[in-house]
C-alpha positions in Angstrom: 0.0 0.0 0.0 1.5 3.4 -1.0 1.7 6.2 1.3 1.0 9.1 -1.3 -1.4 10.7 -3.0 -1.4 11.5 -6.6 -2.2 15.2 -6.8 -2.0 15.2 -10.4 -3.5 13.5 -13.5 -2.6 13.4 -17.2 -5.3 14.8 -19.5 -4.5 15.3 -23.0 -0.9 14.8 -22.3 -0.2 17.3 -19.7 0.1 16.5 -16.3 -2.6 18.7 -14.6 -2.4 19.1 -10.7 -5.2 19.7 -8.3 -7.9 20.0 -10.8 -10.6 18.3 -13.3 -10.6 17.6 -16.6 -13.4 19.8 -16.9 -12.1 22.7 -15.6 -9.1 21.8 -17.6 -11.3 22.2 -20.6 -12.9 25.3 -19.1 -9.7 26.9 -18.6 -8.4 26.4 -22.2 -11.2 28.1 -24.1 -11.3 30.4 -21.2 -11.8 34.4 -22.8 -8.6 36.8 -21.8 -8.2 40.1 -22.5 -5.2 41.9 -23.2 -4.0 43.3 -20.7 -4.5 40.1 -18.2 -1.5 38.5 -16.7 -1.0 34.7 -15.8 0.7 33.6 -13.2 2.1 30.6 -13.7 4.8 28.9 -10.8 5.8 26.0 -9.1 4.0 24.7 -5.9 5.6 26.3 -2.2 7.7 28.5 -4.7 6.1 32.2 -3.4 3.2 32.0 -5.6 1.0 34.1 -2.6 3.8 36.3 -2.5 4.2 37.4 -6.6 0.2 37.7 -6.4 1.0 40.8 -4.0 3.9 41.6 -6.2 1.3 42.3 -9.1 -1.5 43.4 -7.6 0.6 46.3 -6.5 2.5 47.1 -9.6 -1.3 46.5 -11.4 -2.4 49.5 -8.6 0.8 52.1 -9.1 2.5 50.4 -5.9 -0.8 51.4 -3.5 -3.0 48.3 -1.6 -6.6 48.7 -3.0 -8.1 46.8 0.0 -9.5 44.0 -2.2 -9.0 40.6 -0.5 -6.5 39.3 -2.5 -8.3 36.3 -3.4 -11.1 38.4 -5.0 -8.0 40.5 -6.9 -6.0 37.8 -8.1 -8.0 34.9 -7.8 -7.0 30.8 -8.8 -8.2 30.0 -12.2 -8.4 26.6 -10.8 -9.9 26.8 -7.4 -12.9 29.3 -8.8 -15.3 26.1 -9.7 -15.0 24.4 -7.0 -15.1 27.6 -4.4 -18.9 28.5 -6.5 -20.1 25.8 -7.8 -20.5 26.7 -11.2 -18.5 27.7 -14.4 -15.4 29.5 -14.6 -16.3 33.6 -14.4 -14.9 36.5 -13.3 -16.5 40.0 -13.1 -14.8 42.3 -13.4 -11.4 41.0 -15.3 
């Protein structure tokens, strides 16, 4: 018996982490604008840390009281925190 979890799954021959296919498939047709940024890092590497980072060069270096959850939210995480599609309002 093995004492780990597999946090990730192959879909479509990338190695996904933490998420279903069908957000998977949400994400990828998911509508950006130009001026959006991704984030993209490795796990424990200071990902909470680079969302503050951009939130504050975004905002001209001044904290604009959103949680930062709400300001830079997790692509990922959003279906499963409401239950529902991928959408964000205001981008």
């Amino acid at each position: 018996m093995s004492d780990t979890v597999d946090l990730c799954q192959l879909t479509e021959g990338v190695l996904i982490p933490c998420m279903s296919p069908e957000t998977w498939q949400e994400l990828k047709v998911y509508p950006l604008l130009p001026d959006d940024v991704i984030l993209s890092s490795y796990p424990r590497s200071g990902t909470t840390w680079m969302q503050h980072i951009l939130r504050l060069l975004r905002n001209g270096g001044k904290d604009d009281g959103v949680n930062l959850d709400d300001a830079v939210p997790w692509l990922e995480a959003l279906k499963a925190a409401h239950g529902k599609s991928i959408e964000i309002e205001p981008k």
